[in-house]
C-alpha positions as CSV (number, residue, x, y, z in Angstrom):
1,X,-36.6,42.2,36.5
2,X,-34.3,45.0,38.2
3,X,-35.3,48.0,38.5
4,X,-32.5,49.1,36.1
5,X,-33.7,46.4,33.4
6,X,-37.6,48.1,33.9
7,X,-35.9,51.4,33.4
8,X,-34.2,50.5,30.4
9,X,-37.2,48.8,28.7
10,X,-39.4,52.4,29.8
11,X,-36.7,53.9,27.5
12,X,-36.6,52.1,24.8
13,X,-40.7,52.5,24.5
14,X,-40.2,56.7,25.5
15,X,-38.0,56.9,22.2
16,X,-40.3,54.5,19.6
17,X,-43.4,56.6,21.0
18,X,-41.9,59.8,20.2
19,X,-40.1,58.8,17.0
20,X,-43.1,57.4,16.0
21,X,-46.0,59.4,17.7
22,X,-48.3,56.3,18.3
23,X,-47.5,52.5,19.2
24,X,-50.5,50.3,16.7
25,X,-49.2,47.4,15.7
26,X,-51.9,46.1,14.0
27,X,-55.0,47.2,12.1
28,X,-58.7,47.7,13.5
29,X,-59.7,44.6,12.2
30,X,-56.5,42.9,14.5
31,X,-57.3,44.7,17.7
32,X,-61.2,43.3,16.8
33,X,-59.8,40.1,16.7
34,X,-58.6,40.2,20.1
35,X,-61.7,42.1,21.7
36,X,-63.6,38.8,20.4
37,X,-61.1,36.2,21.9
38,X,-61.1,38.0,25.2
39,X,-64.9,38.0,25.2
40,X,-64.8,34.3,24.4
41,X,-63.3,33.3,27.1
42,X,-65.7,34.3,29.6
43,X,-65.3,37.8,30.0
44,X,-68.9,38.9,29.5
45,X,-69.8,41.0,32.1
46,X,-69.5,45.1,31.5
47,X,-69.1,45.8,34.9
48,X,-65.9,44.9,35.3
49,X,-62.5,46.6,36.8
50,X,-59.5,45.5,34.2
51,X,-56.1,46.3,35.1
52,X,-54.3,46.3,31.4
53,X,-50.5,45.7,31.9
54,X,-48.5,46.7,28.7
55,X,-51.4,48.9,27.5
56,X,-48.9,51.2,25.4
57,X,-50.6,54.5,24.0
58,X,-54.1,53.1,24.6
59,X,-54.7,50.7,22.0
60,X,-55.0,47.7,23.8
61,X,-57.9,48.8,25.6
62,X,-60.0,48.6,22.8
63,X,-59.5,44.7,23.7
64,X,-61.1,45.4,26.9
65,X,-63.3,48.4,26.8
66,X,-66.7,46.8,26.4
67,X,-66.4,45.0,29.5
68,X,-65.1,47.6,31.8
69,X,-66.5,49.6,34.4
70,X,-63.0,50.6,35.7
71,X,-60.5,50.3,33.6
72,X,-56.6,50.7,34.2
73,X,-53.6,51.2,32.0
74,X,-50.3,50.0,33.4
75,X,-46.9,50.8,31.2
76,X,-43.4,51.5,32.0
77,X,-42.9,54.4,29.2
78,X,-44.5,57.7,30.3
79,X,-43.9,58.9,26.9
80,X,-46.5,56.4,26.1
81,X,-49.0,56.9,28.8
82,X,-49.0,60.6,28.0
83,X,-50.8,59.7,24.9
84,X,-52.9,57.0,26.6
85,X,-54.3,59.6,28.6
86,X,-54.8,62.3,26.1
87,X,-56.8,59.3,24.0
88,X,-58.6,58.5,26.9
89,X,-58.8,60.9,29.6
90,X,-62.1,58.9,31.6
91,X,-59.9,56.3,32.1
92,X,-57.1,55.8,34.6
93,X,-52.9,55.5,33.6
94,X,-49.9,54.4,35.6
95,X,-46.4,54.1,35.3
96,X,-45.2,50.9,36.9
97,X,-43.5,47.4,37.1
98,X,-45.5,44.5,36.6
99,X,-43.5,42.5,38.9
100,X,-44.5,45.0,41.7
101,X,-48.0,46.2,41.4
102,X,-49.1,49.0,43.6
103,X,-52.4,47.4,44.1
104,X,-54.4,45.8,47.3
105,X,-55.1,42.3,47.1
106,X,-58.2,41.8,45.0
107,X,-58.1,45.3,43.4
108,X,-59.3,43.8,40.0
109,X,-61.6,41.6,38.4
110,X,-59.5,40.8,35.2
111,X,-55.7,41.5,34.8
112,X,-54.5,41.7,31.5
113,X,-51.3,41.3,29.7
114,X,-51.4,42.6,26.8
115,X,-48.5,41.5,24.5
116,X,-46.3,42.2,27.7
117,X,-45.5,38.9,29.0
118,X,-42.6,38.5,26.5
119,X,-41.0,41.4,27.7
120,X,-40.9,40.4,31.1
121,X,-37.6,38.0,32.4
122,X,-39.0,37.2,35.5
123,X,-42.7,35.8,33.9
124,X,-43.5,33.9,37.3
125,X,-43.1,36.7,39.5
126,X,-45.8,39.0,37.2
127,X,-48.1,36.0,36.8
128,X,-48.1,36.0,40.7
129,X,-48.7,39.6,41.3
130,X,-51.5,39.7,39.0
131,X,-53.1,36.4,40.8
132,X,-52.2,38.9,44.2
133,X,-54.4,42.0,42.8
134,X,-57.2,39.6,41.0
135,X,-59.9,38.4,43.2
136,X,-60.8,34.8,44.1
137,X,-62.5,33.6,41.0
138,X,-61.1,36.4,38.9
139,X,-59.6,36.0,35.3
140,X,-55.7,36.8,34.4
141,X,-55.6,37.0,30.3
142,X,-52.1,37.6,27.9
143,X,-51.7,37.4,24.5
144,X,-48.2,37.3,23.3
145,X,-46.4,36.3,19.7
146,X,-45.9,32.9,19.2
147,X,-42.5,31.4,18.5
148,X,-44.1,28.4,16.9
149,X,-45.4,30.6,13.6
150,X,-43.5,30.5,10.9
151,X,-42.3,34.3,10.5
152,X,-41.6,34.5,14.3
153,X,-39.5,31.3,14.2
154,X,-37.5,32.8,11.2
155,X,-37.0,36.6,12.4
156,X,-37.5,36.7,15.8
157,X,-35.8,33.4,17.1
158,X,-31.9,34.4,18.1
159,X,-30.9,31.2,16.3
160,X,-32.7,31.6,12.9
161,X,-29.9,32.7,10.0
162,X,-32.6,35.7,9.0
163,X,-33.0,36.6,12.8
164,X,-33.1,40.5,12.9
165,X,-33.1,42.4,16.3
166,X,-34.8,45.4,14.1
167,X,-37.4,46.9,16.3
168,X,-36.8,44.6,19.4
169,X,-36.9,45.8,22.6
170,X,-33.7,45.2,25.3
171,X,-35.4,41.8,26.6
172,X,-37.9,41.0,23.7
173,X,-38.3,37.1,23.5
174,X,-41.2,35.3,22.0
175,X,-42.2,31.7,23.6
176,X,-43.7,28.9,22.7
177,X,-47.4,28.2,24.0
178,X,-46.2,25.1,26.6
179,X,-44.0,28.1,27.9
180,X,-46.8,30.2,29.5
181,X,-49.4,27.2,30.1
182,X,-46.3,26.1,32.8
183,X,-46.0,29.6,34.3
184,X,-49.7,29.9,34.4
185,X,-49.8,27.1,36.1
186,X,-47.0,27.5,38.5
187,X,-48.6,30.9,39.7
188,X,-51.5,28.9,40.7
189,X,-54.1,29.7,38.4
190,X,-56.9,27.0,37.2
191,X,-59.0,26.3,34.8
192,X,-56.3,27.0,32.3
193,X,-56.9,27.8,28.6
194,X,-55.5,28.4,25.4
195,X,-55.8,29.0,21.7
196,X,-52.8,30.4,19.4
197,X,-54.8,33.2,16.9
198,X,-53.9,34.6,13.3
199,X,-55.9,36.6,11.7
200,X,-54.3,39.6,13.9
201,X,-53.3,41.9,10.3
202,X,-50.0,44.4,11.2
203,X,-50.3,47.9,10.4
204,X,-46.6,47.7,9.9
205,X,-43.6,46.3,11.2
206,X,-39.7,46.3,11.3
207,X,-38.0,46.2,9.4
208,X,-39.4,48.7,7.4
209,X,-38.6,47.2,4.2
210,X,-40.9,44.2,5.1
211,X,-43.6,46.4,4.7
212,X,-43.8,46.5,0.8
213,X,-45.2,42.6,1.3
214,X,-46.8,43.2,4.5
215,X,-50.1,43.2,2.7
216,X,-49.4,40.1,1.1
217,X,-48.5,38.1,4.7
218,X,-51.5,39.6,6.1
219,X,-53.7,37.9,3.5
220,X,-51.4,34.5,3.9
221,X,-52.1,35.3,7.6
222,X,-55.4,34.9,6.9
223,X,-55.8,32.2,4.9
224,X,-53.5,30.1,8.2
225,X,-56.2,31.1,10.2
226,X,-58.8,29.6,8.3
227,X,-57.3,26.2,6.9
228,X,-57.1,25.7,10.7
229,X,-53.5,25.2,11.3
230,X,-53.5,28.7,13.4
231,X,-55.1,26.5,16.3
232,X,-51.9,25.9,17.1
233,X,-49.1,28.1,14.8
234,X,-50.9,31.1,14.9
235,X,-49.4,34.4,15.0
236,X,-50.2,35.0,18.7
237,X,-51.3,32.8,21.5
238,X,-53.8,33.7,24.2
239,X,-53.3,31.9,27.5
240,X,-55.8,32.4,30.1
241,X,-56.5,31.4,33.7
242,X,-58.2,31.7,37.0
243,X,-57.8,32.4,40.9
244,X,-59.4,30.0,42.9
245,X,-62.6,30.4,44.2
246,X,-63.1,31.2,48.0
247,X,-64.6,27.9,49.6
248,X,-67.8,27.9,51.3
């Protein structure tokens, strides 16, 4: 990404934070939904140091929190940090680009990406900086939406006839799961897992006039999740990986 391409996204997120006051896409019971996956893939120490890229206003760190003994929030839009850090002034917030992380080698045990990765054009280069900052061993975790469920497919692919750009950001594109496996391999990460995930209910969404039935997808949401098909068509998909371990 180019520096003028990060700037433009920092925009876009400065103006939906102040027209909106808060970014919280989904409901407590979504962000606990997340905190569980992330602990279920082996992230069950609480002393750990997290860096959380894309952590918005705060929210995402609720994903995180129980595990952390240092915990940093990384965003582009200051607007939105602002709020991080009146939410949650023990903990540390930066503006920055994910493709250039101002952080030593092995600064972190975990890096996160918290519904980021689709954002990002240049995905290999951020999958490599975080496998830079993690230590050997170390865990890089993103959930992002997944272009295999069946609302993303119809309103977020360009080539659906009921594709709506309503409340997308400048470079906005969700992927299929094969997508990031490949770039979490190609960074050089092992041990490679992942799980697509409903049962992630939306506070709201755009277009606002979906929001009159948003209960009622949140309930079909739930139902996906638990007829099994949301193994693999789920809302959101959770890729995960490791550095490699330091021979002895």
């Amino acid at each position: 990404m180019a520096r003028a391409e990060s700037s433009h996204d920092g925009s876009y997120f400065d103006q939906l934070v102040e027209d909106e006051g808060d970014f919280n896409p989904f409901t407590e019971r979504g962000w606990q939904t997340l905190a569980r996956r992330f602990t279920a893939v082996g992230a069950a120490d609480s002393g750990m140091r997290v860096l959380d890229i894309g952590c918005g206003t705060g929210q995402s760190r609720q994903v995180y929190a129980r595990h952390t003994a240092t915990y940093v929030g990384l965003d582009l839009s200051l607007g939105a940090l602002r709020r991080a850090a009146a939410r949650h002034p023990q903990s540390a917030w930066l503006q920055a680009d994910a493709l250039r992380l101002p952080f030593s080698d092995g600064a972190f045990d975990v890096v996160a990406f918290s519904s980021v990765l689709h954002h990002v054009p240049n995905m290999d280069l951020a999958l490599s900086e975080a496998a830079r900052v993690v230590v050997p061993g170390g865990l890089v975790f993103a959930f992002d939406p997944n272009l295999l469920h069946p609302a993303m497919l119809l309103f977020r692919h360009p080539r659906s006839p009921l594709y709506t750009a309503d409340g997308v950001s400048p470079h906005e594109c969700p992927l299929q799961p094969v997508v990031l496996r490949r770039a979490f391999e190609r960074a050089g990460l092992v041990g490679l897992g992942q799980r697509c995930q409903s049962h992630i209910p939306y506070r709201a969404v755009a277009p606002r006039l979906l929001n009159a039935v948003l209960p009622f997808y949140n309930l079909a949401d739930l139902a996906w999740e638990y007829c099994g098909a949301a193994r693999w068509f789920g809302t959101f998909v959770l890729t995960w990986g490791r550095t490699r371990p330091l021979r002895r």
